[in-house]
C-alpha positions as CSV (number, residue, x, y, z in Angstrom):
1,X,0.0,0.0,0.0
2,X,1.5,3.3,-1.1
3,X,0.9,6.2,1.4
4,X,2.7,9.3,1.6
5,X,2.8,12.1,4.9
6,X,3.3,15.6,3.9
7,X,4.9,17.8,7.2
8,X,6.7,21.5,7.1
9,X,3.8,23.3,7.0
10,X,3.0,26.4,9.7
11,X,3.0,30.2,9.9
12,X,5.0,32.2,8.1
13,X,5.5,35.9,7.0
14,X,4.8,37.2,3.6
15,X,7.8,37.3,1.9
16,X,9.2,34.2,4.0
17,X,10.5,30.8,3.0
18,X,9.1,27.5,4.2
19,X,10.4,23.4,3.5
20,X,7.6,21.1,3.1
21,X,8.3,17.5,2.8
22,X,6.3,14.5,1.0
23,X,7.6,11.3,2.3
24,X,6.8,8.0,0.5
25,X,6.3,4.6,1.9
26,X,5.2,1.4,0.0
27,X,5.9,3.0,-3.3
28,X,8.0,-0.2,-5.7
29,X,7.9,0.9,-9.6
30,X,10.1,3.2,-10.4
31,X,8.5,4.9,-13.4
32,X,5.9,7.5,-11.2
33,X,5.4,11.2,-10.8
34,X,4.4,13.4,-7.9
35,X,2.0,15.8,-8.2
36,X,1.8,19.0,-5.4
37,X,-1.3,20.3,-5.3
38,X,-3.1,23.2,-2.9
39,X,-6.7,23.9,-2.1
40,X,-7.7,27.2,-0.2
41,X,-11.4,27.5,1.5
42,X,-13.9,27.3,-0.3
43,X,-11.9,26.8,-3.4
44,X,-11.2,24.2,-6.0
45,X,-7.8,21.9,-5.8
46,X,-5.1,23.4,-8.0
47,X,-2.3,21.9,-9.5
48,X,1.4,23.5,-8.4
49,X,4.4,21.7,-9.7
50,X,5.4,17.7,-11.3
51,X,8.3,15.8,-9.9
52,X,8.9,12.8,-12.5
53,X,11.3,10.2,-10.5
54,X,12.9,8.7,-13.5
55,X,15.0,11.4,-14.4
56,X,14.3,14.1,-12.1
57,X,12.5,16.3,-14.3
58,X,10.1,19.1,-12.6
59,X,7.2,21.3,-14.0
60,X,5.3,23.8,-12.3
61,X,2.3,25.8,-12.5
62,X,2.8,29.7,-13.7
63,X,1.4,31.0,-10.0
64,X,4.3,29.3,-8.5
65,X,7.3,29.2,-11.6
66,X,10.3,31.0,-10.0
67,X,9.6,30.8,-6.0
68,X,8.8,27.6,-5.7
69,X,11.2,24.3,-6.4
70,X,10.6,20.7,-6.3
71,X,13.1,18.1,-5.4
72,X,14.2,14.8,-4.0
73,X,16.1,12.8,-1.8
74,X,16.0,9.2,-3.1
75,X,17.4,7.7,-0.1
76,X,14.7,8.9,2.2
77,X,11.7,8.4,-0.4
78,X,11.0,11.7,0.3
79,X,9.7,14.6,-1.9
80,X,9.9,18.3,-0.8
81,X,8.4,21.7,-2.0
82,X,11.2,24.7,-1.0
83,X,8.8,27.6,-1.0
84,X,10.4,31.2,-1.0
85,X,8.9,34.8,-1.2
86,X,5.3,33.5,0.1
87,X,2.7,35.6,-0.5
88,X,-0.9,35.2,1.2
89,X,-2.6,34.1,-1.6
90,X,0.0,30.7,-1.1
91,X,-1.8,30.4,2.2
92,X,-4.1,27.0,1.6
93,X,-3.8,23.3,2.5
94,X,-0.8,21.4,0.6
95,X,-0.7,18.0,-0.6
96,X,1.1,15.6,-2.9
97,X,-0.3,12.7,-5.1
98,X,0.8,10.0,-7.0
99,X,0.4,9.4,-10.8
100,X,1.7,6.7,-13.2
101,X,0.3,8.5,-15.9
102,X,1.7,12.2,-17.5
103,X,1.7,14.8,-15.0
104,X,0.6,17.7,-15.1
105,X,-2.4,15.2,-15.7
106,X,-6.4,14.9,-15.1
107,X,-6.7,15.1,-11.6
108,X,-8.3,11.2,-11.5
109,X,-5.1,10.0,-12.4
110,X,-3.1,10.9,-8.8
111,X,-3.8,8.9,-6.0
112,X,-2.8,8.0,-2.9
113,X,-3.3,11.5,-1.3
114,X,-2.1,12.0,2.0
115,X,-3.8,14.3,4.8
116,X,-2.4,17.4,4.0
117,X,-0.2,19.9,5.8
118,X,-1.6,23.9,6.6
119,X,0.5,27.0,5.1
120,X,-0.3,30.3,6.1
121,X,0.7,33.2,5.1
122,X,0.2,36.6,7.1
123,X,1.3,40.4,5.9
């Protein structure tokens, strides 16, 4: 069973930085994506950024392109989200998915959703 455990999240300053971290457990074919995604209150899910593990290739949404950056540790099974120059609008719940299809993709192809961790953002 593949489950994943996003953590990092918290309080932080617009204009701050914060880690998150996406870590990976039961996870044993190699050829998968992970998908970040966000939903705000009474908003719809939105798609932020692609981490393909075969080659390390990322992709990310044009409301986070240039702060935000996916990447890895392999050893840990472990997938983060570096987040810099936060605004308020980033505050929202963040979570991370798993596809074996194309990502960016249809949202019914991720899976395996964990519970979420809570960014806010104050000015």
């Amino acid at each position: 069973e593949v489950k994943f455990v996003e953590s990092g999240g918290g309080l932080v300053r617009a204009g701050g930085s914060q880690r998150l971290s996406c870590a990976a457990s039961g996870i044993t074919f190699d050829d998968y994506d992970i998908g970040w995604f966000r939903q705000a209150p009474g908003k719809e899910r939105e798609w932020l950024s692609c981490f393909r593990r075969r080659d390390g290739r990322t992709e990310y949404a044009d409301s986070v392109k240039g702060r935000f950056t996916t990447s890895s540790d392999n050893a840990k099974d472990t997938v983060y989200l570096q987040m810099s120059s936060l605004k308020p609008e980033d505050t929202a719940v963040y979570y991370c998915a798993l596809t074996y299809y194309a990502c960016p993709g249809p949202m019914r192809d991720f899976n395996s959703w964990g519970q979420g961790t809570q960014v806010t953002v104050s000015s």
